[in-house]
C-alpha positions in Angstrom: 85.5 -17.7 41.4 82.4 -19.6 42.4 79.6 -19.7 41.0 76.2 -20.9 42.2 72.8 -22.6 40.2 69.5 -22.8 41.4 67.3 -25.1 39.7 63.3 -25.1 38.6 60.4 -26.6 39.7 60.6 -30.2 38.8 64.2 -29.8 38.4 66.8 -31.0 40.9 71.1 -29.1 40.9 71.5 -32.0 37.9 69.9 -29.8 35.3 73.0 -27.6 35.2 75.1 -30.8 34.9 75.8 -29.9 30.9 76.5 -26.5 32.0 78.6 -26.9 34.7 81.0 -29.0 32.9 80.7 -26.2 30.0 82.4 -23.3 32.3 85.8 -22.5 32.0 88.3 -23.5 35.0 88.7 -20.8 36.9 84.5 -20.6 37.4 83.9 -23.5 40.5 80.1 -24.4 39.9 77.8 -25.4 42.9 74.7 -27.1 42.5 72.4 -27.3 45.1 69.0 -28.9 45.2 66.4 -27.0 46.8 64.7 -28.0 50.0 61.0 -28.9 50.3 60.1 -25.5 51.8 57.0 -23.6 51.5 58.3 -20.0 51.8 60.8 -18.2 49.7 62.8 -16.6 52.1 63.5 -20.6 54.5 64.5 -21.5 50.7 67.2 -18.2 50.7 68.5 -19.3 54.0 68.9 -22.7 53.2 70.8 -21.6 50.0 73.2 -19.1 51.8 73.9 -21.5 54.8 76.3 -24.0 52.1 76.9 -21.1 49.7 80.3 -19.6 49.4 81.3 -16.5 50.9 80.9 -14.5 48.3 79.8 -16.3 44.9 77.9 -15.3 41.5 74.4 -16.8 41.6 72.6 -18.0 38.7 68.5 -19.2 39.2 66.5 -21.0 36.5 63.0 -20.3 36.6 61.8 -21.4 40.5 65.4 -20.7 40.6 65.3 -17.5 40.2 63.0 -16.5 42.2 65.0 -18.2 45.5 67.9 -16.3 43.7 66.1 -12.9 44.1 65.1 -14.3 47.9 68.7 -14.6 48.7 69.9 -11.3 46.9 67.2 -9.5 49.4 68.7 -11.1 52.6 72.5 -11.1 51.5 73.4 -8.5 48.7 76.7 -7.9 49.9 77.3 -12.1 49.6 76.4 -11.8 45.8 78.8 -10.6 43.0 76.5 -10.9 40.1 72.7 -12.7 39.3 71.7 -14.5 36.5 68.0 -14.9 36.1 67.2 -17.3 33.3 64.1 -17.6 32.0 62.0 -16.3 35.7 60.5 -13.2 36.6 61.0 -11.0 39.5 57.2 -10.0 40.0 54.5 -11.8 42.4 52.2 -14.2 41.0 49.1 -12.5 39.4 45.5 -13.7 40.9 45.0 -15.8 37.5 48.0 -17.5 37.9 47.8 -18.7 41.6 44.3 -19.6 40.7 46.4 -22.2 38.5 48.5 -23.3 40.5 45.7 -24.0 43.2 44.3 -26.3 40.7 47.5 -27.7 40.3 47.7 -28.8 43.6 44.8 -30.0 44.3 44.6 -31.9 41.0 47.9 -33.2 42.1 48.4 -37.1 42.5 52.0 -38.5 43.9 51.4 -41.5 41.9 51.3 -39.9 38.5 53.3 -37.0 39.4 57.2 -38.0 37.4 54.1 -38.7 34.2 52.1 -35.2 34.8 55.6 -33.3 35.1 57.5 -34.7 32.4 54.8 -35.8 29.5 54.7 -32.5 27.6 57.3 -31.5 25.4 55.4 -28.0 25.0 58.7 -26.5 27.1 61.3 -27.4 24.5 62.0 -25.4 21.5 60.2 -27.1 18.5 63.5 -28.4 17.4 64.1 -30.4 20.4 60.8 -31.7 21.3 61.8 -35.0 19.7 65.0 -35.5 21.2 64.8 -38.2 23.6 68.0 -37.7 25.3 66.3 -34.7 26.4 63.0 -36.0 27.1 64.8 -38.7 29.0 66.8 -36.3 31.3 63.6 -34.3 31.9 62.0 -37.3 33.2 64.8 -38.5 35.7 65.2 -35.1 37.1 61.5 -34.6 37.9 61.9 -38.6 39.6 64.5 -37.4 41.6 63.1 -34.0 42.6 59.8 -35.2 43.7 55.6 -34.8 44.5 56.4 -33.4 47.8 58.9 -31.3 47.0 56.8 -29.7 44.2 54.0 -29.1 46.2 56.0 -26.9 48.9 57.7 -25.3 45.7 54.1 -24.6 44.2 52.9 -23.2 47.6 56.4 -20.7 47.8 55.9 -19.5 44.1 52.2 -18.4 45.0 52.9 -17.1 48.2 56.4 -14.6 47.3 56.5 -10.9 47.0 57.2 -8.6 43.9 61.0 -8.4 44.3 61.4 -6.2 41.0 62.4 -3.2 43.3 66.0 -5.4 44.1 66.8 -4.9 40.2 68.3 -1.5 40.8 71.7 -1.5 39.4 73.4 -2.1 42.9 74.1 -5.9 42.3 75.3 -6.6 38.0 72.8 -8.8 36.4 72.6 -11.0 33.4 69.0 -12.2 32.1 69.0 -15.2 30.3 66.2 -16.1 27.8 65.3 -18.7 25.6 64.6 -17.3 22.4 60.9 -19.4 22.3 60.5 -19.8 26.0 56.4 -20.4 26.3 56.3 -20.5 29.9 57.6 -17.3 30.8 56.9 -15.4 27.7 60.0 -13.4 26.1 58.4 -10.8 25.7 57.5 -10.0 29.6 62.0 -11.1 30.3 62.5 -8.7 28.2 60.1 -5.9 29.8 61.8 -6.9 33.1 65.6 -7.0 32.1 64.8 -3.1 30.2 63.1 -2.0 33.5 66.5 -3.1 35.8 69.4 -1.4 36.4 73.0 -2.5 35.4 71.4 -5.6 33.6 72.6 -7.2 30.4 69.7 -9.2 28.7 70.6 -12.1 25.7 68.2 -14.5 24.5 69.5 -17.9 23.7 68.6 -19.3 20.2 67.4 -22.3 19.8 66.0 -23.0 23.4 62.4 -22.7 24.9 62.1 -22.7 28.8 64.5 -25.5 29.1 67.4 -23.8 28.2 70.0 -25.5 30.9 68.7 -28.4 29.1 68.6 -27.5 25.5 71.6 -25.3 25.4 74.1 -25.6 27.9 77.4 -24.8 25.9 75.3 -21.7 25.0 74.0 -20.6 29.0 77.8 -21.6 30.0 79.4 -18.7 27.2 76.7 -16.2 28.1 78.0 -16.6 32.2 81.5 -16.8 31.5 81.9 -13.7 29.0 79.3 -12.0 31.4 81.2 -12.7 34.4 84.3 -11.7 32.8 83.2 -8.3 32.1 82.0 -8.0 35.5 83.6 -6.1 38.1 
């Protein structure tokens, strides 16, 4: 059974490294970074054109919302989706006001500092582990300015895909239990408003969660996916 990860913003396939290696043998894991692409839907084709035949799909985040892109143009491609910590609503104005700034406020030469300085992500307990603030920073080196600024543009521009959540497709939701950036409270509104959707929220993590708990993230999938038709 395959199974494939789509990463954050600032994130590159590496941040399911710890997860990956966490799944049990029969689950294959792919990884894919995520093109520099400004549109949601070139970022689902780009996806499905190395993907599997028929796969489960698991998107972090940004992640998640190419996951939801790919669902919409190949449903009968996906087995299950995991959404962990992500949203399947459009932007609101306030928040692509935001992100506007954050573009435009954007410099290349300080981006890997901007994107990887603030420990506000992680769960309290884990804001002073460097191993993780160390892996955060190489991932956001490796991902990129210009691939965040296409990633930033995509997130503004995509549709409310909510409607896709109907039960057709099984899907897990995946929150971390003090996830700041995509409050818990609004994953858990989502997960109760979609159909044949199992929602868990993973102790001990904030946003990070691939990062902060991937022995946990890698249990959640694998009981989830063995329950799953």
């Amino acid at each position: 059974m395959d199974i494939v990860f789509l990463p954050g913003l600032n994130n590159t396939g590496d941040v399911f490294r710890d997860v990956s290696a966490a799944l049990p043998a029969p689950l294959r894991s792919h990884c894919p970074d995520l093109p520099a692409l400004e549109r949601i839907e070139a970022l689902a084709d780009a996806v499905l054109a190395v993907a599997p035949e028929r796969f489960y799909l698991a998107g972090y985040s940004f992640g998640g919302y190419v996951a939801l892109g790919v669902l919409e143009k190949a449903r009968e491609r996906v087995r299950g989706l995991c959404l962990m910590g992500s949203s399947a609503r459009a932007d609101s104005e306030a928040q692509k006001a935001k992100r506007q700034q954050a573009i435009r406020s954007l410099d290349p030469a300080t981006y890997v500092d901007a994107a990887s300085s603030s420990v506000a992500p992680f769960h309290p307990d884990n804001r002073q582990r460097a191993d993780l603030v160390a892996r955060r920073r190489e991932l956001a080196s490796a991902y990129g300015a210009q691939r965040y600024l296409a990633h930033v543009r995509a997130t503004m521009d995509r549709k409310d895909r909510s409607h896709l959540l109907d039960g057709a497709v099984p899907t897990l939701w995946l929150a971390g239990s003090h996830d700041a950036v995509v409050p818990v409270q609004q994953q858990s509104e989502e997960a109760a408003q979609a159909g044949h959707c199992r929602y868990l929220e993973i102790p001990g993590a904030g946003h990070l969660l691939p990062l902060e708990q991937p022995q946990a993230v890698a249990h959640a999938l694998a009981s989830w996916i063995v329950r799953t038709p």
